[in-house]
KELO-204193 format. One record per residue (C-alpha): residue in one letter; x, y, z. Coordinates in steps of 0.5 Angstrom, whole numbers, padded with zeros to 4 digits, always signed. Layout:
N
AXYZ/...
# end
This chain:
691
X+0000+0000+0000/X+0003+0006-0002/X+0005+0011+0004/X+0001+0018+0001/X+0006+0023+0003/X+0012+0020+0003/X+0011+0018-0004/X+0009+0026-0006/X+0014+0030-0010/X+0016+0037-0007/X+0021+0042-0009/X+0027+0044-0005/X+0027+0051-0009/X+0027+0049-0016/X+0029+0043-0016/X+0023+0037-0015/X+0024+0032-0010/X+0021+0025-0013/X+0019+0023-0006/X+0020+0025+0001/X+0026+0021+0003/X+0033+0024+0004/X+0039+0020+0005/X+0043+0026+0009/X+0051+0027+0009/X+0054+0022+0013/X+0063+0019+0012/X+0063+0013+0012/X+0070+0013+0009/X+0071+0010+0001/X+0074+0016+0000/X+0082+0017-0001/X+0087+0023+0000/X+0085+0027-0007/X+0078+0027-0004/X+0076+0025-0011/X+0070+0020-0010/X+0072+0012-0012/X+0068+0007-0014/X+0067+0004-0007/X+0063+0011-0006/X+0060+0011-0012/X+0057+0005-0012/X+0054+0006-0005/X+0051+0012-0006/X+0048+0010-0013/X+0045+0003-0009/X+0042+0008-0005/X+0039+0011-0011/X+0036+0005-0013/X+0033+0004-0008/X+0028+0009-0009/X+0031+0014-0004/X+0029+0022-0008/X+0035+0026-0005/X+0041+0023-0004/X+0047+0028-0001/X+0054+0026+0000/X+0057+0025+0006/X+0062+0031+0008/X+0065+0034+0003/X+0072+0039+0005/X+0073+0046+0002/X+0079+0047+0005/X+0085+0042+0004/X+0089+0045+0009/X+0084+0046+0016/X+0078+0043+0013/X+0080+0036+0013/X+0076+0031+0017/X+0079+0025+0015/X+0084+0022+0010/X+0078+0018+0005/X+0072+0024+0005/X+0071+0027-0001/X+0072+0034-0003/X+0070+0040-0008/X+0077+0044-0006/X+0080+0044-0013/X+0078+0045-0020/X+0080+0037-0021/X+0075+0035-0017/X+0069+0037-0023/X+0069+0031-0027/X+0070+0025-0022/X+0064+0029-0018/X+0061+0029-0024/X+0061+0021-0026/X+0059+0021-0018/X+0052+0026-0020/X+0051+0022-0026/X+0051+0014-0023/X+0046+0017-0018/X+0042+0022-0022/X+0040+0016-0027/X+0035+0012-0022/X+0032+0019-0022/X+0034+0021-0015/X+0037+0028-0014/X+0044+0029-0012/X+0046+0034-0007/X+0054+0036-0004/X+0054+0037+0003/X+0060+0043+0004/X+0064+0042+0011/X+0069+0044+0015/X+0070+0041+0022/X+0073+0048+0027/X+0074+0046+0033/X+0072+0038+0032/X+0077+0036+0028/X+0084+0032+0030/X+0090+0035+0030/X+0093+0029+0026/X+0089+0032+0019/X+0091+0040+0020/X+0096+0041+0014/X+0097+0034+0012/X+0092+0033+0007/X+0096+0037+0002/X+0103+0033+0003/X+0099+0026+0003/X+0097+0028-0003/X+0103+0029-0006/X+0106+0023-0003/X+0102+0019-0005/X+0102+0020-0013/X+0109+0020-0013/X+0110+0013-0008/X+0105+0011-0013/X+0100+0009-0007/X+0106+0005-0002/X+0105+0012+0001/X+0099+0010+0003/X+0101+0003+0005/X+0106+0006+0009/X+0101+0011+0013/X+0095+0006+0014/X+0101+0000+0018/X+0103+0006+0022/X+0097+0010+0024/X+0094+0005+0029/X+0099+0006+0033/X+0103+0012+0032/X+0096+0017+0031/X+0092+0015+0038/X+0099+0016+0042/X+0100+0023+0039/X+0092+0025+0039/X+0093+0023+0046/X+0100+0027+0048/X+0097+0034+0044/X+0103+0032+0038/X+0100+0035+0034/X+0099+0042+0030/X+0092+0046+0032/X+0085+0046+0029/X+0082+0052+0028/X+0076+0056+0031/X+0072+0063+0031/X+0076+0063+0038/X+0081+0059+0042/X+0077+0055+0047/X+0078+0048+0049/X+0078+0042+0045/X+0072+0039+0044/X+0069+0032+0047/X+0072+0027+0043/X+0076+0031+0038/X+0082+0033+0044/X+0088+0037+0041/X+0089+0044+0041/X+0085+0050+0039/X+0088+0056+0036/X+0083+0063+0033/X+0082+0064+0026/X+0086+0071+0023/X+0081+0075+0019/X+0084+0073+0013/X+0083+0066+0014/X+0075+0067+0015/X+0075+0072+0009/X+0079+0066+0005/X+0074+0061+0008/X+0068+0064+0006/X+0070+0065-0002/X+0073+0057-0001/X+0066+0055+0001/X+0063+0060-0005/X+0068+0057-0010/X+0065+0050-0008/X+0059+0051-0009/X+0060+0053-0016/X+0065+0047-0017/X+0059+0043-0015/X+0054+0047-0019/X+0059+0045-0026/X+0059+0038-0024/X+0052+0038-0027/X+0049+0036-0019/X+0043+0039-0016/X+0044+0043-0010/X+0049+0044-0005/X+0048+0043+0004/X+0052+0048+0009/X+0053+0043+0014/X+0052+0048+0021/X+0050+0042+0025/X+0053+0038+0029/X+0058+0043+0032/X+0063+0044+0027/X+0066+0050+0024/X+0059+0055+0022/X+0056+0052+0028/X+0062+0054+0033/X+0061+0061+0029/X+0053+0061+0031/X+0055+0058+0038/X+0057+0064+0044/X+0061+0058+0047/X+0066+0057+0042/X+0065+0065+0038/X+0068+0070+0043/X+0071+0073+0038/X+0071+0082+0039/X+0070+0083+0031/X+0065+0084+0026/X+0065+0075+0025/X+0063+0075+0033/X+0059+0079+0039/X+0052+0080+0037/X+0048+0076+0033/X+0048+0079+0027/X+0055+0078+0028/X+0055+0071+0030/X+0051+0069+0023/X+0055+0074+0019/X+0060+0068+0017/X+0054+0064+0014/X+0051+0069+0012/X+0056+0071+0007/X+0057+0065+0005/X+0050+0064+0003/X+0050+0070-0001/X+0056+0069-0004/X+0054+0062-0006/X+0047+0065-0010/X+0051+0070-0013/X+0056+0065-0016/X+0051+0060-0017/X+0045+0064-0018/X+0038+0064-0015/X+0035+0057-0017/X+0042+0054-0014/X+0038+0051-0009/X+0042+0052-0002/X+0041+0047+0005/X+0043+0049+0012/X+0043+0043+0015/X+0042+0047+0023/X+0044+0045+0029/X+0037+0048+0032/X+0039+0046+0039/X+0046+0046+0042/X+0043+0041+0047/X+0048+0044+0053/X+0041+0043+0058/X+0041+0035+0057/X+0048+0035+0061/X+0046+0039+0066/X+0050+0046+0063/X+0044+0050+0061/X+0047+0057+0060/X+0052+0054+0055/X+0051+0055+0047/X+0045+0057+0044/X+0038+0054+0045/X+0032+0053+0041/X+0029+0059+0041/X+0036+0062+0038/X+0036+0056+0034/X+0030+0058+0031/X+0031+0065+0029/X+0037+0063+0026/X+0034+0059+0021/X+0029+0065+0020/X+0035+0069+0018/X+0037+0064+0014/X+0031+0064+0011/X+0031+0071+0010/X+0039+0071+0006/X+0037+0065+0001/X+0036+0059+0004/X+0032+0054+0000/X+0031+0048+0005/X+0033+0047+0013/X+0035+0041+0014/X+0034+0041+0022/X+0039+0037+0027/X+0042+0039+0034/X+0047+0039+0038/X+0055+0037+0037/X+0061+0034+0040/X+0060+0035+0046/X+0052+0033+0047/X+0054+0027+0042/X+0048+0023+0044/X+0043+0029+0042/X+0045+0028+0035/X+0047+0021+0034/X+0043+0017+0038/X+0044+0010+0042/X+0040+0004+0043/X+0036+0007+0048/X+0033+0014+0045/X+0026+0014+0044/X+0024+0014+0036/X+0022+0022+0034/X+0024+0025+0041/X+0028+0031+0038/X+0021+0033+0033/X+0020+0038+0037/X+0026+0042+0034/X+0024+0040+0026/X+0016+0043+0029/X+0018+0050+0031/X+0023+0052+0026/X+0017+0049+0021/X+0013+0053+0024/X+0017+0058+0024/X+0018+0058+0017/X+0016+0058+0010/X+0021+0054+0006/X+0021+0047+0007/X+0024+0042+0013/X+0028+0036+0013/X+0030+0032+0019/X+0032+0026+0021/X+0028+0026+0029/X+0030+0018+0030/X+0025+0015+0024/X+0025+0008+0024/X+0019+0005+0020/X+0014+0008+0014/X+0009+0009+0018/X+0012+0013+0024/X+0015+0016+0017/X+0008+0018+0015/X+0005+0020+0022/X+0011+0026+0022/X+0009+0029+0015/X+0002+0028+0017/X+0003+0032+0023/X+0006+0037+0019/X+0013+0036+0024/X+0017+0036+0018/X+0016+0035+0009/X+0022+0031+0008/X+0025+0025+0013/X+0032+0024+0013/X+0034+0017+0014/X+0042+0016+0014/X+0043+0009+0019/X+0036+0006+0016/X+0038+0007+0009/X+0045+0004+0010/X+0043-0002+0014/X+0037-0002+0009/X+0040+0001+0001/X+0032-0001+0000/X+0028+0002+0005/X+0025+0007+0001/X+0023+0003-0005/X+0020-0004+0001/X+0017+0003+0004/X+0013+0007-0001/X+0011-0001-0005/X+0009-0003+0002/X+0013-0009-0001/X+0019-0013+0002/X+0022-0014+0010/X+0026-0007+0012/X+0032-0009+0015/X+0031-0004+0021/X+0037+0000+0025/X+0038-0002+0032/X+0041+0005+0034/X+0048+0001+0036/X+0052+0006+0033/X+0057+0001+0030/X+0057+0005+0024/X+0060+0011+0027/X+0065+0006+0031/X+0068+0002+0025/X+0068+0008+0022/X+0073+0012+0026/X+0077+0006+0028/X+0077+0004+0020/X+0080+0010+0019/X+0087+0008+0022/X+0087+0002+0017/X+0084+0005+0010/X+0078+0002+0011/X+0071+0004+0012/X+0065+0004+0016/X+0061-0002+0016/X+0054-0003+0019/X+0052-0009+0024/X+0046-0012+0021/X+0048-0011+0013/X+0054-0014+0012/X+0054-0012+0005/X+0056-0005+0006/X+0062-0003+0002/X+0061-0009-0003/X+0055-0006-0007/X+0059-0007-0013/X+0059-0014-0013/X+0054-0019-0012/X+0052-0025-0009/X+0054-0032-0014/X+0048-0035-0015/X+0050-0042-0015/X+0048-0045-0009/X+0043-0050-0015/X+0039-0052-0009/X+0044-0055-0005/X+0043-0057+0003/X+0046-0053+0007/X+0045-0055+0015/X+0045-0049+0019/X+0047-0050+0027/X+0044-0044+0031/X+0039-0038+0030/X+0044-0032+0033/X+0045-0026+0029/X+0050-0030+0025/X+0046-0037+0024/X+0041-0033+0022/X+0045-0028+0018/X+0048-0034+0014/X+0041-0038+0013/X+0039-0031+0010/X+0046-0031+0004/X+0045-0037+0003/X+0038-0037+0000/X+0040-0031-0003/X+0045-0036-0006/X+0040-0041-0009/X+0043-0046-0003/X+0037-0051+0000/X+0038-0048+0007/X+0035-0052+0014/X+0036-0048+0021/X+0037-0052+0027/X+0035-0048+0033/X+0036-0052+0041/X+0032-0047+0045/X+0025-0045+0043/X+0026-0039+0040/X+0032-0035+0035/X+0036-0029+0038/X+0042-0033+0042/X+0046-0026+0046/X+0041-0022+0042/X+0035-0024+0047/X+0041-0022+0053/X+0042-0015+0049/X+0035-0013+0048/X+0033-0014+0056/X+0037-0008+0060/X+0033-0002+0061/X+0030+0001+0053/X+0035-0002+0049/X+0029-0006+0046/X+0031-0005+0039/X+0037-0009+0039/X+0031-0015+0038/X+0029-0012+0031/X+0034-0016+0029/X+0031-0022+0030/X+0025-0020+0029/X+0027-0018+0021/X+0032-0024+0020/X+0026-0028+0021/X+0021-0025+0018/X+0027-0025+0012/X+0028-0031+0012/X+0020-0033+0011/X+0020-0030+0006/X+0026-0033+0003/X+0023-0040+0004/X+0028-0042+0010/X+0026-0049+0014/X+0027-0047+0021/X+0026-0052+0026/X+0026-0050+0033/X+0027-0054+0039/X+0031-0058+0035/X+0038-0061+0037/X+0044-0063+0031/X+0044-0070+0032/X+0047-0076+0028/X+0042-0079+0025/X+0038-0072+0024/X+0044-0070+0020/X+0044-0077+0016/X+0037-0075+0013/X+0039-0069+0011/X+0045-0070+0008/X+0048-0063+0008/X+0053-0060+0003/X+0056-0056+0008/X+0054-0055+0016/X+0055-0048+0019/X+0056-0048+0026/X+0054-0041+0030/X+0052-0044+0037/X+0054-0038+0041/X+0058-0037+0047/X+0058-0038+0055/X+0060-0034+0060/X+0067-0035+0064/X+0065-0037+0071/X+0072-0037+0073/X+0072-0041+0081/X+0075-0035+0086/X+0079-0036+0093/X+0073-0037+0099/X+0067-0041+0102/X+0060-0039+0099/X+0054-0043+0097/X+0052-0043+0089/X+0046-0039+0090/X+0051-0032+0091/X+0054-0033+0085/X+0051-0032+0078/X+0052-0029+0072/X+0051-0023+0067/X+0047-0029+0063/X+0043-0032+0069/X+0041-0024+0070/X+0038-0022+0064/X+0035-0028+0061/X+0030-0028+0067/X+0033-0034+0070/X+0034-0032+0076/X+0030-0024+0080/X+0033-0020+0085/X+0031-0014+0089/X+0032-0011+0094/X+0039-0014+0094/X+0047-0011+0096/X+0050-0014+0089/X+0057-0013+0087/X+0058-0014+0079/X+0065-0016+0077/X+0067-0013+0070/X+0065-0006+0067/X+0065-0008+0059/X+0058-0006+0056/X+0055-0013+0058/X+0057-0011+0066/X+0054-0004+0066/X+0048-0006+0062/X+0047-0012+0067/X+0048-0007+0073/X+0042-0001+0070/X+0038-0008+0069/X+0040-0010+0077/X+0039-0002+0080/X+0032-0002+0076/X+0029-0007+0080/X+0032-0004+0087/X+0039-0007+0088/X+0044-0003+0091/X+0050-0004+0086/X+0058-0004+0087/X+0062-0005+0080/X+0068-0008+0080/X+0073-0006+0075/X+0081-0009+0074/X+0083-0003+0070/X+0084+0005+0071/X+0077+0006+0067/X+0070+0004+0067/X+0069+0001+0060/X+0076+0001+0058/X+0076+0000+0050/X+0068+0002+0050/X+0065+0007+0045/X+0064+0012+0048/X+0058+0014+0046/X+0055+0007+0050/X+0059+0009+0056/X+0055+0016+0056/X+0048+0014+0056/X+0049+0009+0062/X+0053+0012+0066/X+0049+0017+0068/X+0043+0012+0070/X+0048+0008+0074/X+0051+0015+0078/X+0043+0017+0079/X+0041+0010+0083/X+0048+0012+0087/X+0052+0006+0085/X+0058+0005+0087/X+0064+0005+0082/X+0071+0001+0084/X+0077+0002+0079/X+0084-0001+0079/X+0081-0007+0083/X+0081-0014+0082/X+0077-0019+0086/X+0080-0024+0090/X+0076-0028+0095/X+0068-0028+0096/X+0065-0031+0102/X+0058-0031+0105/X+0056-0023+0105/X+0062-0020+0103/X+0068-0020+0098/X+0075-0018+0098/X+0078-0013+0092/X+0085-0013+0092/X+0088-0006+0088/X+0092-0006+0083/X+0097-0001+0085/X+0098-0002+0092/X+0095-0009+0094/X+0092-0007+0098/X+0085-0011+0100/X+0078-0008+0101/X+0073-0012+0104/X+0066-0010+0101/X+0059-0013+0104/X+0055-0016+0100/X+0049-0021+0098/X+0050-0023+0091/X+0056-0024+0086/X+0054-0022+0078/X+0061-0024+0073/X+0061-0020+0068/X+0068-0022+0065/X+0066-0024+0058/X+0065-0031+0054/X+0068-0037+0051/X+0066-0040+0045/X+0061-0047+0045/X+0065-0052+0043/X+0061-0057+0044/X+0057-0058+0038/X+0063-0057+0033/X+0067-0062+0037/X+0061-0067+0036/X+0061-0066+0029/X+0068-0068+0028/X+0067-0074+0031/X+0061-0075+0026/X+0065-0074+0021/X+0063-0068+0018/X+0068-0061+0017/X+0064-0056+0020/X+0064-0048+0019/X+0065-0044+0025/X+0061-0037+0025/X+0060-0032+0030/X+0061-0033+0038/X+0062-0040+0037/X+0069-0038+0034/X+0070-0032+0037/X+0066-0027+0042/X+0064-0021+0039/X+0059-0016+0038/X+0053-0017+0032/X+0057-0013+0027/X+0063-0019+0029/X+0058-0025+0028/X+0054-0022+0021/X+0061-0021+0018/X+0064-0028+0019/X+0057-0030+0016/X+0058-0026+0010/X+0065-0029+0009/X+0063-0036+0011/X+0058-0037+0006/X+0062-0033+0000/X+0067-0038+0001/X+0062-0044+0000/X+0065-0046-0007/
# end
């Protein structure tokens, strides 16, 4: 059935959406050093095209090679070179008859140091070394860039004023002069332009997120004394000149975007007189309005209020529409917003409210390249976003390598140019275990024309997932699940649940290939002291409902994502919880956005945090810490032990497939734990390797 609105065309200045979905800008890293985009890039954007999506923006696109570089593989409108390659990119997307708009952008502030001033050298190595440059920083990067991110070594960003790095980027923060600003507004004229010459649709300035435009906005990061700072006639002069020199150069019906950050979101961390509001936010864009703006593409917050840009698991869908409505309310050009939409019909009910004209769905239409056509056709699962924010991780981690982001439920990012062999001819293929990489498997393999049946031992799918999804709103991770197998019924898989492999099972369906994905067991190490069972658990026996407690003194033994989940969880239901952690830091090694959005509910239910402490000894009503540092003993009081120390692989079933005489194909945690973004990769891989 046909989604009303969000099939209609709507114009953005001249130019005629074909429907109202919009994928927004977002790196994903399939650039390179010259910023021209590479086939990788344009294979993505164009499978996005074809999936019906009506405007496609490109990710972060720099003006200025020198300050303006937030990655080493983003594209780039800052030379005349970058015409025709952008060019190639503009057609391969316009031919699926969406429209093709460039997003102009420079960090400020929130870039890292390693970049400033090394793009333009990079380039110029990497031509002469013929790409063994390239080869060279990428074996180094993993290590040398974190320790000089972490020790200041490195040259400073820029910003509308000096002022402290921003949360996340880190480095060293110098004011630009006043011939850098005038430089920069002709930089992002002249972009504009080049754009224009490549045949694209239209241009986005991105003044959201708490980059460069935005800290010209922001009175937190603007304290300069000139014409470009004080006022707010003078915050916005930046912008401003920019969006009329951009329809001088380009003329009138060049349609130009903002993307504003209508909120800085200070007030959701408890700093309220920091930045701008929405009430400012709204008379910016009036002003943009007023200066030329075609379209207001309404986002929030910044680096340093990550969460209220770029959500976690546990955000309520469409919290932030409040913002899109008031700017929408405010003013006569159209409105674009992301507002965390995850379904057609949550899509539908915000055009419907007059909440926004076009929804922007980034993470939805990279897990999904085809949610637009299954939305508007009414046809087809939708491969939801679970919010788990392994794109934005992989990306940034991937960097280092001269990789790029990935996306945990769609394995098949970065690899839209090839496809699948369909030469399974039928074949059977036995697939041990419904966890998201058993049934991740069962899905490619189907695709691949395999027979495919799926053994599941318990009475239900999900494996970990179910674990996932019980700690407080993270609810969503159980999509997953709830799309494979919707997925997989309409691929016709068998799966057959409380169901074990056994000998003569496997001798009846005389498979081709066995895929084992059984999962893992948490670590159960044994500890020095004398306790009965019923103290001791696991973060398994805790959140898969097997065992309740309330109203307790519980200690929780490692801070890992697994840890701080169980103990939100525990504190929920009235326990008094202490977290015990071997290292420095809680969460070591974990994203920091996980940490944020948990955090904060453990220190409101007063939990206790012990960092640098191992446990040694547990008794009936107490523990005993040892500190890392001084071995200094801690006893603390306590009526129940929860490990959280990870988990190791189930080996049973394969060694028990070995001995049956069959070769199995190990995936998932049944391998090696990991995350769902671990297992659907070694899916992937597995079933392409099955000649």
């Amino acid at each position: 059935m046909c989604e009303k609105m969000l099939s209609t065309p709507m114009k953005i200045g001249s130019c005629e959406i074909k429907n109202r979905i919009v994928l927004p800008p977002m790196l994903m890293g399939f650039g390179q050093f010259d910023g021209c985009p590479t086939e990788k890039m344009m294979n993505y954007y164009e499978e996005r095209a074809k999936g019906g999506c009506g405007l496609v923006m490109t990710e972060i696109a720099r003006v200025n090679d020198k300050t303006g570089s937030a990655a080493f593989a983003q594209l780039a409108v800052s030379h005349d070179y970058h015409v025709e390659p952008l060019r190639e990119l503009a057609q391969r997307v316009q031919r699926h008859g969406a429209k093709f708009f460039v997003q102009l952008h420079h960090p400020g502030r929130q870039n890292i140091g390693l970049l400033v001033g090394t793009i333009p050298l990079s380039i110029k190595l990497e031509k002469w070394t013929k790409g063994a440059y390239g080869r060279l920083l990428y074996k180094l990067t993993p290590k040398v860039g974190p320790f000089l991110i972490k020790n200041n070594v490195s040259p400073s960003s820029v910003a509308p004023s000096a002022c402290e790095p921003a949360y996340f980027a880190g480095g060293k923060v110098r004011a630009l002069r006043y011939k850098e600003i005038k430089e920069l507004e002709q930089q992002f004229i002249d972009a504009a332009y080049r754009v224009k010459q490549a045949g694209c649709d239209g241009v986005e300035l991105h003044s959201a997120h708490g980059y460069l435009f935005q800290q010209f906005l922001s009175p937190h990061t603007n304290k300069r004394t000139d014409e470009y700072g004080g006022s707010f006639e003078n915050r916005t002069r930046f912008i401003v000149n920019v969006l009329r020199g951009i329809k001088k150069k380009c003329g009138a019906d060049f349609p130009v975007v903002v993307r504003l950050s209508a909120d800085e979101c200070y007030s959701y961390i408890g700093e309220p007189d920091k930045g701008y509001n929405l009430e400012e936010g709204v008379k910016i864009a009036k002003l943009l309005e007023a200066n030329g703006a075609d379209a207001i593409d309404v986002s929030s917050a910044g680096y340093d209020t990550f969460n209220y840009w770029l959500e976690p698991v546990s955000f309520d869908l469409g919290w932030r529409k409040y913002m899109a409505k008031a700017i929408k309310d405010a003013v006569n050009i159209p409105v674009l917003a992301a507002n965390l939409i995850r379904t057609p019909e949550q899509a539908e009910s915000q055009l419907q409210e007059g909440v926004q004209d076009f929804v922007c769905l980034g993470r939805p239409q990279i897990a999904d390249p085809y949610w637009a056509n299954k939305a508007i056709s009414g046809k087809g699962t939708i491969k939801r976003c679970i919010c788990c924010l392994n794109c934005i991780e992989s990306m940034q981690n991937n960097a280092y390598l001269g990789s790029h982001g990935e996306c945990a439920v769609n394995p098949f990012v970065g690899k839209e140019g090839s496809s699948l062999t369909a030469d399974g001819n039928g074949r059977k293929v036995v697939v041990i275990g419904a966890g998201p990489a058993g049934l991740t498997a069962s899905a490619i393999l189907l695709k691949r024309g395999f027979s495919v049946t799926l053994l599941e031992k318990n009475e239900r799918a999900g494996g970990q997932i179910n674990l996932a999804a019980a700690p407080p709103k993270k609810d969503k991770t159980a999509w997953f699940i709830e799309d494979c197998l919707s997925a997989l019924n309409e691929l016709g898989a068998d799966v057959r649940y409380n169901t074990t492999a056994t000998p003569e099972l496997l001798k009846e369906l005389n498979p081709y290939a066995v895929i084992v994905a059984t999962g893992s067991t948490p670590i159960k190490p044994k500890f020095k002291g004398e306790y009965g069972q019923e103290m001791l658990y696991t973060f398994e026996d805790i959140l898969s409902g097997k065992v309740e407690l309330s109203g307790k003194n519980v200690a929780v033994i490692g801070s890992g994502m697994t840890g701080l989940e169980t103990a939100h969880y525990l504190s929920e239901r009235g326990n008094a919880i202490t977290i015990v952690e071997m290292a420095n830091e809680i969460a070591p090694g974990t994203w920091m956005q996980h940490v944020d959005d948990v955090v904060p509910h453990l220190k409101k239910a007063n939990t206790t945090f012990m960092v640098g402490e191992k446990l040694q000894e547990i008794q009936n009503g107490y523990i005993v810490t040892e500190n890392m540092d001084s071995g200094n003993l801690t006893k603390v009081n306590v009526d129940c032990v929860i490990l959280s120390l990870g988990s190791r692989p189930n080996k049973a079933v394969e060694n028990d497939l070995k001995e049956w005489g069959y070769t199995p194909i190990v995936i998932g945690d049944a391998n090696k734990s990991g995350k769902i973004a671990d297992a659907t990769k070694a899916a992937y891989q597995a079933v392409i390797s099955i000649k």
